[in-house]
C-alpha positions, 0 to 999 in steps of 0.5 A: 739603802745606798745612804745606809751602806755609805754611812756603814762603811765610813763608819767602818773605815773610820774605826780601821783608821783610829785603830791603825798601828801608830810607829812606836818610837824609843825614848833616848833609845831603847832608856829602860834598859841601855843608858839614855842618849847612847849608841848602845840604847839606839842599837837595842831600839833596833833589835827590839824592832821600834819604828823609830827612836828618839835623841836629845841633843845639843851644841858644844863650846866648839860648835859639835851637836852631841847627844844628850838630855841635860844641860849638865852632865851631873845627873849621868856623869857624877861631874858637872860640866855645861854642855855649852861650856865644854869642848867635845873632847872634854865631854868624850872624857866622861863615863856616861854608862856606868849608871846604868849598869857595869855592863856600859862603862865606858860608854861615851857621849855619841856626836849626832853623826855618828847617832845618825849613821845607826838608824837602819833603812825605813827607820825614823829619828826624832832629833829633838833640840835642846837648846836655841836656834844657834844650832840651826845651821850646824843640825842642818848640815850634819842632816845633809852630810847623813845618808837619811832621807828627809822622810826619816827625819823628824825635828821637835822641840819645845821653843815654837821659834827654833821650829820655824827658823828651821821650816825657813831654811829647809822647808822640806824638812818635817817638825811637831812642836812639843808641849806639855799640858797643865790643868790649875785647880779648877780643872782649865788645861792649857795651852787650849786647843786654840792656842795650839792650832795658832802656834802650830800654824805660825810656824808651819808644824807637820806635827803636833808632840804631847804629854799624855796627861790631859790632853783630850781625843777632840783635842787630838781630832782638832790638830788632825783635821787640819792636816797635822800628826799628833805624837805623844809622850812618853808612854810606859803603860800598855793601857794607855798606849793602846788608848792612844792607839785608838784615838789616831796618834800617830807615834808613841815615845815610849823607854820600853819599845818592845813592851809597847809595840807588843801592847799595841799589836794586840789590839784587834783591827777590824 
């Protein structure tokens, strides 16, 4: 009899853990809607109540970290420019809202400082490095200038090594390695689940960031047993927020925040 209760409230408890809320975190701001990677979409995340939001950013010619996806600025701007080529005042010339709406021009490209001083108290940023490990030490002390906690904090990035040189200078500092799966014609994903948890590993990873496409519940259920988060990306579809929700991610990255969030809290909880 006592065997069966045990068993009855694991199973309980298992079920309340898999359909806990995960944080739901706007995609370069609240992007749907405010142009990408601006103040306006960040200050429209906290209005629509996301968890967090997440920003792209990279190093200038003269050594400042902007906020900004691409590696040029045609796609938003119209005019070409090499982010690593140019000054911060040559890209503080450019017009990085006005396609997305009349309401934006004028909008400029945000320093992190100043994308930094936006997030509320028990909000959480999800910095995610565009470029090498040049930006080490420059991102470690506008995180030290910031009045953040480390605990706000989240740095992710495609390139394993960034993470680990990151993990060695502030090993107090969390990171997930981001990842993208891709299934060949005879149906074999990678990387496998094997070679995640080895990078992972190796560079002493808090998280585990993936696309939504491909990835497996056991695969998800294997980074979590030893101890990792799993955060996925990105997510507009409520149905498959919400399958996510029960498979114990522990973010969502989504353009729509409010959208998911609403999608997720209505998922009944035992």
């Amino acid at each position: 009899m006592k065997a069966s209760l045990f068993a009855s409230l694991t199973l309980l408890l298992s079920f309340a853990v898999s359909h806990a809320e995960p944080l739901v975190i706007a995609h370069r701001g609240s992007s749907a809607t405010a142009p990408e990677n601006t103040i306006a979409a960040f200050q429209l995340a906290w209005e629509q109540q996301a968890d967090g939001a997440e920003g792209d950013f990279l190093l200038t010619k003269d050594g400042y970290i902007v906020c900004f996806h691409d590696q040029d600025t045609k796609r938003i701007t119209g005019k070409k420019l090499i982010v690593k080529n140019t000054t911060l005042a040559e890209l503080r010339q450019l017009d990085v809202g006005s396609w997305k709406g009349e309401q934006y021009k004028g909008t400029r490209i945000p320093t992190i400082a100043e994308v930094l001083a936006t997030i509320p108290e028990g909000k959480k940023i999800y910095i995610e490095i565009k470029c090498g490990a040049e930006i080490v030490t420059p991102l470690l002390r506008e995180i030290e200038a910031s009045t953040l906690a480390s605990d706000q904090i989240l740095i992710i990035c495609f390139k394993a090594p960034v993470l680990k040189a990151i993990k060695q200078r502030a090993p107090h500092l969390q990171t997930s390695w981001l990842c993208g799966f891709k299934k060949d014609k005879a149906g074999t994903i990678t990387p496998t689940v094997e070679g995640i948890l080895k990078t992972l590993r190796n560079i002493k990873a808090d998280g585990f960031s993936s696309s939504h496409q491909h990835i497996t519940h056991a695969c998800i259920e294997a980074v979590k047993a030893t101890g990792i988060t799993h955060h996925v990306w990105t997510v507009n579809e409520p149905a498959i927020a919400t399958r996510f929700q029960q498979w114990g991610t522990g973010s969502i990255t989504t353009d729509k925040p409010a959208m998911i969030k609403n999608a997720i809290k209505a998922v009944p909880t035992p």
